[in-house]
N, C-alpha and C positions, 0 to 999 in steps of 0.2 A: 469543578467549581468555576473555571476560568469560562468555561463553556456557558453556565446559567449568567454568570455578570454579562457578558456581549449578548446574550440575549434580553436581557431584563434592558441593558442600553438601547439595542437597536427598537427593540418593542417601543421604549419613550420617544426614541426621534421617531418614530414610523405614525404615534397614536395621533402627534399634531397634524400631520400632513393629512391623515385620514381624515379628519376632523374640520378640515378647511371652509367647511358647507354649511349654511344653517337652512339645511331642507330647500336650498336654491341653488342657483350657480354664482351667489355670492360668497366673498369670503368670508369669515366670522368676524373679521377688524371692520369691513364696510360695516355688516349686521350690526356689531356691537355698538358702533357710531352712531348712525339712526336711531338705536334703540334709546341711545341716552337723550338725543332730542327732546324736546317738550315743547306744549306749544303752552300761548298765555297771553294777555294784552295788560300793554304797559301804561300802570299807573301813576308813575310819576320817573323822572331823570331829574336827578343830580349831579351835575355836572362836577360842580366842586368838591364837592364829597367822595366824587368817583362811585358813585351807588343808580340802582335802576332797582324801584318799585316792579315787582311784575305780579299778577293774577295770575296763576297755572293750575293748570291740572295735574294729574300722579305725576310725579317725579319718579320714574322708575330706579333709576341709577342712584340715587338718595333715599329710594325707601320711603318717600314721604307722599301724604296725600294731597288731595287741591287745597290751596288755600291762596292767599297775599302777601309774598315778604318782599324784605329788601333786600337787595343781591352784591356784593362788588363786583366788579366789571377788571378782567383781565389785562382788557386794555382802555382805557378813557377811550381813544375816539373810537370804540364802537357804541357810544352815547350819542353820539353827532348820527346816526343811522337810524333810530326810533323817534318817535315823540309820543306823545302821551296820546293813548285812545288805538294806539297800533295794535295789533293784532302780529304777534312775535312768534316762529320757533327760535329755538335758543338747548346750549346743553351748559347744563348748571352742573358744577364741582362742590367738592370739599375743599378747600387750597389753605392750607394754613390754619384747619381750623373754622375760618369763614366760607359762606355758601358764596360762589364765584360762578359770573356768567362767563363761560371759556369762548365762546361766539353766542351772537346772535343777527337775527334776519328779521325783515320785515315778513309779512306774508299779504299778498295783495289779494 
């Protein structure tokens, strides 16, 4: 019995290490980073509010498709980095409930 438990363990820590690759020589934490990316162009900053209008496309990591909403922003001053008519990646959260930009970028 003692025998099938240290196997059934080592088998778990051995499946993630295997696992490290997403069909690259990246790790799957770089992959999954990227993947949650999205890009979109910003329709309005709110500065006071602490809120950013964005335009986007799928939202992969939220499940959602393209549309227009309003975001909170993780931190205020990455409002001071956009203005209105940018053209944004950014990776958008659930935080509390509310959709939350966790960074965003300009794209030139």
């Amino acid at each position: 019995m003692r025998l099938v438990v240290y196997a059934l363990v080592a088998a778990a820590f051995a499946a993630p290490a295997a696992a490290t690759t997403h069909g690259t020589s990246r790790p799957l934490l770089i992959a999954a980073a990227t993947d949650a990316m999205a890009e979109g162009e910003v329709r309005k900053v709110d500065t006071s509010a602490k809120k950013i209008t964005i335009k986007h496309g799928e939202l992969r990591n939220l499940d959602m498709p393209a549309m227009t909403m309003v975001f909170q922003v993780a931190d205020p001053a990455m409002l001071a980095k956009v203005k209105v008519g940018d053209r944004v990646r950014f990776r958008p959260d659930k935080v509390n409930g509310a959709f939350t930009v966790m960074e965003i970028e300009a794209v030139k």
